[in-house]
N, C-alpha and C positions, 0 to 999 in steps of 0.2 A: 462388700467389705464395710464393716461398722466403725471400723476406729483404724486411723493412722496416725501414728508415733515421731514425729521429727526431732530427732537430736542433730545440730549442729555443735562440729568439736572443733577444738584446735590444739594440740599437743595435751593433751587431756586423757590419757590411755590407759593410767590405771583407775580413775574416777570412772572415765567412760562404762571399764570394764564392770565395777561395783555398780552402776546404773543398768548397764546389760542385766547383769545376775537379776538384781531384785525386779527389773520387766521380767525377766522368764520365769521367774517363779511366780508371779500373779497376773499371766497370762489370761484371755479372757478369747470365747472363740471371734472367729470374725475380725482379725486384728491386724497388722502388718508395724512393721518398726522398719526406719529409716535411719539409717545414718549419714550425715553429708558430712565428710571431711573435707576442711578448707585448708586444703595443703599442708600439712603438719610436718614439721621437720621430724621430727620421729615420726617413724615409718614403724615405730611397735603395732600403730593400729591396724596394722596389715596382719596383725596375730590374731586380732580378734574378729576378722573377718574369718578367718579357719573356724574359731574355737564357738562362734556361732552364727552357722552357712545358713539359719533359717534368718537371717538378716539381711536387708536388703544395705551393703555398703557402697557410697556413690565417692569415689576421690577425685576433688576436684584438680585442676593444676594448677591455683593460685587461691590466693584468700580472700574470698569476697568481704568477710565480713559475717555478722549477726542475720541483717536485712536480708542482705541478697543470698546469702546465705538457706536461709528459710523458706523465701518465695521461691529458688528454684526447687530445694527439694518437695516442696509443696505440689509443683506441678508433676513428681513422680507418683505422687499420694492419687489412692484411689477407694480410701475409705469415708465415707456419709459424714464423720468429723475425723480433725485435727486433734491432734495434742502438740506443742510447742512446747520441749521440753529441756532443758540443760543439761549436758552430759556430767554435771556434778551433782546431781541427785539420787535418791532412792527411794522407788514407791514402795508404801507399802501392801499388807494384804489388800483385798476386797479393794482396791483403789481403784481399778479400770472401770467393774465394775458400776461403782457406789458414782463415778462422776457422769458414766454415761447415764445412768438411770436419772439423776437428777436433772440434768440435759437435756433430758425425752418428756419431761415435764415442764420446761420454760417455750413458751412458743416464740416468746419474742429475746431468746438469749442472744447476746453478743458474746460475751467470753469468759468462762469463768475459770476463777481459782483455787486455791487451796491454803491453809494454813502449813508454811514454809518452818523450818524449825531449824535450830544448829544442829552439832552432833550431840548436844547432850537435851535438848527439848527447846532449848530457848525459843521464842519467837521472832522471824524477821520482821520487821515493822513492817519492810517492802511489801507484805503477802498483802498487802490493804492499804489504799492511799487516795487522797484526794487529788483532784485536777491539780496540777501547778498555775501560779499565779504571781504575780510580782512580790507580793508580804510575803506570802506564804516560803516562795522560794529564798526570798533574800534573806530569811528566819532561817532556815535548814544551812544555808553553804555558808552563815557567815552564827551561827549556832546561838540567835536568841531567839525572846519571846515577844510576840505580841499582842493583848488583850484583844480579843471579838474578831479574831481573825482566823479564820478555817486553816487548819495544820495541815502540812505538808502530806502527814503520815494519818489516816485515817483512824483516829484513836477512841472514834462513840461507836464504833462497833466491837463489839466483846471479843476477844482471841477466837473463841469457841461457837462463836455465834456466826449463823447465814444468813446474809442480808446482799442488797443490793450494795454496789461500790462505785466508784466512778473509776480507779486506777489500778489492775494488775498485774502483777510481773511477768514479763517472757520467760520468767526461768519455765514457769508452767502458767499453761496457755490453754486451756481446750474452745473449740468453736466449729461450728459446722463449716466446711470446707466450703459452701457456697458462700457463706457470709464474709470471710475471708476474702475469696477472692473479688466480692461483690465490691468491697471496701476498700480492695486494691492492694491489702496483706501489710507489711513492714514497708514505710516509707524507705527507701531503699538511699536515702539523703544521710542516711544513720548509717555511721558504718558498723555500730556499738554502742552501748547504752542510751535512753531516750526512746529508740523505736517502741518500746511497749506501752511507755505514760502515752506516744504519739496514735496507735493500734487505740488502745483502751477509749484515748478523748474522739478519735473517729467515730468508732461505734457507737458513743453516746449523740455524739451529731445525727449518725446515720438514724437513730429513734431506738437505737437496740436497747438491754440491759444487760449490765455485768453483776457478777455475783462473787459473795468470797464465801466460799466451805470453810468454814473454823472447826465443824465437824470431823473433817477429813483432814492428814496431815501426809507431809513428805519430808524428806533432809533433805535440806538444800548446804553442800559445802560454800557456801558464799565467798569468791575472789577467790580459791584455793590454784584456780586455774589462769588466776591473772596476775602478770609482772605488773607493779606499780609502777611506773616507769615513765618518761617524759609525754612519749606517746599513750599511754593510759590517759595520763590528762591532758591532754591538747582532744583524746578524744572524748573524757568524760564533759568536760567543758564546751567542745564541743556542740554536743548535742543538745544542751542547754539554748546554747546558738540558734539552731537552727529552730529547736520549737517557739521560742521569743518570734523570731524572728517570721513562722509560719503562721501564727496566731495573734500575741500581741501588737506585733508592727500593725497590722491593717486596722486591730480594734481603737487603739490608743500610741499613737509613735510619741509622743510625752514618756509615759510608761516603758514602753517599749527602750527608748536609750537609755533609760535611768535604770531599769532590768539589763541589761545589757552592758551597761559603766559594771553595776556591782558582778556581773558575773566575769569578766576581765581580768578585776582585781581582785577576785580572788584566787582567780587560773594563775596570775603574776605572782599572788602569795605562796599558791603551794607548788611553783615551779621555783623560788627563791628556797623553800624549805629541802624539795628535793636536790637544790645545788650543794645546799649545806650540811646537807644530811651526809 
C-alpha cells in the first residue's frame, strides 16, 4: 500500500461527507482512507459508512481527542506514508498524486504541506509558519508588531512558492509512516490544537525537513466544525501550556514564566469576553 488517508471527525458529517466525495474522485491506486470517529453524538456518520463501504470506518466509544485520535488510527494504517487529514477539507484534482511524487523525491522529508485556502481562494496563513517563541507568540495572541523579530506566521515564503518550513498544520500532514512513528506521532498531552506546531518542531529536532507546496492547493473549512466555547479555550490556550512548558521551561524558566503570565491573561481575557458576549 502506498498512501494511507487519516481523517479524524467529530460530529462533522456533512463536511466529512464533502471530504469523502472530493477523495473518491481523485483517487490514486494503491491507496486506503481511514476514518476514526471519536464518538460523535450524531450518529449520521453511520450513513456514510453505507454510502462509501470502500472506507475503512473505525467508531470509537469516547473522544480521545485530535492526538490520540490519530496515533491510534495510525496503527490501522498500512500504507509506505500517511496523510493526516481534516474531515473539513477538499482535495483537489491530481492532489494524491502530485504530493506523493514530490515525497519520493525528498530523502530526508519530515512532513509536508500544502497551500490551505477558504471557500472562496483566500489563503490560511496557518499552511506556513514559523517555530513559536516567546516575541513571536506574545505578537500573535496579544495582536502586535515587533521590529527584527521572526513572525509567528511564515510570511518570506511566497503563497505559491515551495520551500522548506519549519511549522505545518495537522489539517494536512503527509509523512512516511515510519518517520511518524520513529518520532513518536501526536504528542498525545494535546488533546487539540498545538500537536502539529509540537509534530513539525520534533521533526526539525529529529534532522528531518518540512516543506510547504504553495503549488498545490486544498479547502480547508477552518473552525466550521468547532463550537467556540469555554472549553475551546481552556483547550486552545491550553496547548500553548504545554508546548512553553515542554521547550521553553528547560531552555530559559525567566522566559518561560513571562510566556506563560502573557498567555493566562489572555485565556482570562477572552474567557471574560465570552462571559459577556
Amino acid at each position: 500500500m502506498r498512501l494511507s488517508v487519516i481523517i479524524v471527525s467529530y460530529n462533522a458529517v456533512s463536511y466529512l461527507d464533502k471530504c469523502l466525495r472530493s477523495i473518491q474522485e481523485n483517487r490514486i491506486p494503491a491507496m486506503e482512507v481511514i476514518v476514526w470517529d471519536n464518538d460523535s453524538p450524531d450518529r449520521e456518520v453511520e450513513i456514510l459508512e453505507r454510502k462509501y463501504p470502500e472506507i475503512k470506518f473505525i467508531f470509537n466509544k469516547q473522544n480521545l481527542g485530535f492526538s490520540k485520535g490519530n496515533n491510534r488510527a495510525v496503527e490501522y494504517a498500512i500504507g509506505e506514508y500517511i496523510l493526516i487529514l481534516n474531515p473539513d477539507t477538499e482535495v483537489s484534482p491530481n492532489f494524491f498524486l502530485s504530493i506523493i511524487n514530490f515525497a519520493e523525491h525528498c530523502p530526508n522529508l519530515g512532513a509536508l504541506g500544502v497551500r490551505m485556502t477558504d471557500e472562496v481562494g483566500g489563503l490560511w496563513p496557518e499552511s506556513k509558519r514559523n517555530t513559536p517563541n516567546m516575541m513571536n507568540s506574545f505578537a500573535r495572541i496579544f495582536k502586535v508588531k515587533f521590529r527584527n523579530v521572526k513572525p509567528y506566521h511564515a510570511n518570506h515564503i511566497a503563497e505559491d512558492e515551495v520551500a522548506k518550513v519549519e511549522v505545518l498544520s495537522g489539517a494536512c500532514m503527509l509523512m512516511k509512516k515510519q518517520v511518524y512513528k520513529k518520532v513518536g506521532g501526536f504528542d498525545e498531552r494535546y488533546f487539540m490544537y498545538g500537536e502539529d506546531v509540537d509534530l513539525s518542531y520534533t521533526l526539525l529536532q529529529n534532522g528531518y525537513d518540512n516543506y510547504y507546496l504553495g503549488n498545490i492547493s486544498i479547502v480547508h473549512y477552518k473552525g466550521e466544525c468547532t463550537l467556540r466555547d469555554r472549553k475551546y479555550l481552556d483547550r486552545f490556550y491550553g496547548s500553548m501550556k504545554i508546548f512553553l512548558q515542554k521547550y521553553e521551561k528547560p531552555r530559559n524558566r525567566l522566559f518561560y514564566y513571562i510566556a506563560l503570565l502573557g498567555v493566562k491573561l489572555k485565556h482570562t481575557i477572552e474567557l471574560r469576553k465570552l462571559k459577556n458576549s
